[in-house]
Structures are given as C-alpha cells and as structure tokens.
C-alpha positions, 0 to 999 in steps of 0.5 A, spaced: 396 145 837 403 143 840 410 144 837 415 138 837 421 135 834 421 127 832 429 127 829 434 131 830 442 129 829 448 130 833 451 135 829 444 139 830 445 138 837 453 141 837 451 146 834 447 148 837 450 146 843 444 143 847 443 135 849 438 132 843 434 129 849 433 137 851 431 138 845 426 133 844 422 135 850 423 142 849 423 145 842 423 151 844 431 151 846 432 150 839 429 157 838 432 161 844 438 158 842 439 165 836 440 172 839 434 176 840 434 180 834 434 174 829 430 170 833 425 175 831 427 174 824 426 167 824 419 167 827 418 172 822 421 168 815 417 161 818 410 166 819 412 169 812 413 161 809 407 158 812 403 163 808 407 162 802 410 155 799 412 153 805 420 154 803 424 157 809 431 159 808 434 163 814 441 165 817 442 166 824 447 168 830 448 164 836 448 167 842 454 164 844 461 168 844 456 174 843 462 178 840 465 173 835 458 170 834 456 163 829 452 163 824 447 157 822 444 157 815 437 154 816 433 151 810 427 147 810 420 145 807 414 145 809 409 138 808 402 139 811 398 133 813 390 131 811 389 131 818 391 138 820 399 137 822 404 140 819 411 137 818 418 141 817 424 137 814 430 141 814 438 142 815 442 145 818 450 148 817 455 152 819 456 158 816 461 162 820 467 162 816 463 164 810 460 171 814 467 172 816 469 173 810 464 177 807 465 181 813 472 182 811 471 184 805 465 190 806 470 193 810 475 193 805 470 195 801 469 201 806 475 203 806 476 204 799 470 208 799 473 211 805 480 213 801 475 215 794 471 219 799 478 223 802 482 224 795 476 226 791 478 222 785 473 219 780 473 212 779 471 209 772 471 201 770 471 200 762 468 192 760 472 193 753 468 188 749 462 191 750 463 199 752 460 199 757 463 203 762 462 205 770 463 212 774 463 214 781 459 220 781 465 225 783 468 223 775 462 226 773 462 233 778 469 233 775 467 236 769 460 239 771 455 234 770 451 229 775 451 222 773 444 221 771 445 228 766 450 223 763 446 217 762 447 213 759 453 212 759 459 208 756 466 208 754 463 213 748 461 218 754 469 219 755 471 220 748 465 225 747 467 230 753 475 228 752 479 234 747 479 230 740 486 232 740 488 228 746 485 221 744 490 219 740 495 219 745 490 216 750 489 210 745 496 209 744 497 209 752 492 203 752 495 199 746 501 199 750 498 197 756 494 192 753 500 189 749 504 188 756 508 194 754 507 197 761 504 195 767 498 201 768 495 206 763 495 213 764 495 220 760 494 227 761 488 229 757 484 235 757 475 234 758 470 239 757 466 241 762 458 243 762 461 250 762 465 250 756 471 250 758 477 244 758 480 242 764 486 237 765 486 230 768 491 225 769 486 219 767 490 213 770 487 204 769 490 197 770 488 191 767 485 187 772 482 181 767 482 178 761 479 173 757 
C-alpha cells in the first residue's frame, strides 16, 4: 500500500533537480517534478501499463524554465512480485535537444505549408522508380478534380490529364535535369480539366535524392 523508491542515481537526481535522500523519503517529488498537463498523462500511461504488459514509455516537461522547458524520456518495466509488490525498474534521459529539434522542424514545415497555402500552387513528389507519385490537393483543384477522384493515383495520372503533344517536351526537360545538364526541370504544358478544356501549367521540380 505504499509507494517508494530503493535506488535512484545522481543523474536522476540532477534531472530532476531534488536531493536522492528527498526522493527516498518522498517519492511523490519525483512526480511533481513534471508540469501539471504531463503529470496527467504519466499517471495515466503507469495506469495504462499496469493493466497491459507492464512496459511504460512516457516523454514529459519539467516544470522548471516554464518557457524553455526539458524533456525527459522515461522507460521502465514492470515485475510483480508473489507476495503482491510491484517492482519498476526504469531509466531516465534527457531529451530536450531532441524535442528542440522537432520543434523547429514542425515550424518550417508550417511555414511552407503556410506559403503553399498563400501562392496557390500544386505540389507533387515523384519516387521514380516505382512511379508513385504524391499531390497536394490544390494540384488536383487545378484541373478540376478532388484527390480522392483521382485515386489512385502516380506518376501515370500526370501523363493521363497531361496534352499528349507536350510529353515529349516534358521528357526531354527531365532527362536533361537527370543527366545534370541543368539545375531543375521545368515545362510549360497543357492539362485537361474535368470540364474538357486544356489549361496551361508551368510544372516546375528538382532532384532531391538519388540512388
């Protein structure tokens, strides 16, 4: 009926910014140590492992520097004892730099979506190899369409909507760009729409891998 901690190390300790006899007398610090939101969903990810396989993995903030807060990864195991005890054997690190750089990266990544959004353009990303091929959904408003009226969709729903007069062209602009004969594609071509009629594109790529 009661909670308590038999080991914990330094490092958990500077984490967490409390004194291991602390701890030891209260386990309850350890837990008050989190922001109020994620305390929540800690308690709720041990309640959720207790009745599962025993396995927690949680990723919490710190209350300390509210407004640059750290991150800690916890993952621990679950061994319940004949006698009714249950044992948690667990780690503890430091994943601020990490969450940092996700961070950043969801903010760029709104930001492009922000200036798509803005200009109105269609996107696309073509895996040569195997055709398959990815629009925005503005690509397909361009010429009419929805994306799931497109489904499924590759690289072979571009050549279909696309003027066969112009595929020569845009082949040759791709071969030149795959060869390295110029830094990007692009070509002016014309599109069916849904309606009937033909509306023009400048449909503009770069290379950005290759194996």
């Amino acid at each position: 009926g009661q909670d308590r901690f038999d080991y914990v190390s330094d490092r958990l300790c500077q984490d967490l910014g409390l004194q291991a006899a602390d701890l030891l007398r209260d386990p309850r610090l350890a837990f008050d140590s989190y922001q109020p939101q994620d305390l929540e969903r800690l308690l709720a990810a041990t309640a959720q492992a207790l009745a599962t396989d025993g396995h927690l993995i949680f990723e919490g903030r710190l209350k300390s520097e509210a407004s640059n807060p750290r991150w800690l990864r916890l993952e621990s195991v679950l061994t319940r004892q004949d006698n009714g005890d249950q044992i948690w054997d667990g780690v503890q690190s430091d994943i601020t730099e990490r969450m940092q750089n996700q961070s950043e990266i969801a903010s760029q990544r709104e930001s492009l979506a922000n200036i798509v959004w803005g200009t109105g353009v269609g996107t696309w990303e073509w895996h040569v190899p195997t055709g398959q091929t990815r629009f925005n959904a503005r690509w397909a408003e361009l010429i009419g369409y929805t994306l799931d009226e497109l489904a499924p969709i590759s690289i072979a729903t571009w050549m279909q909507h696309a003027h066969p007069d112009d595929l020569a062209a845009s082949g040759t602009a791709l071969q030149q760009h795959f060869a390295g004969e110029c830094d990007h594609y692009e070509c002016e071509c014309r599109m069916r729409h849904k309606l009937g009629h033909w509306i023009w594109v400048l449909d503009r790529g770069k290379l950005v891998s290759r194996s």
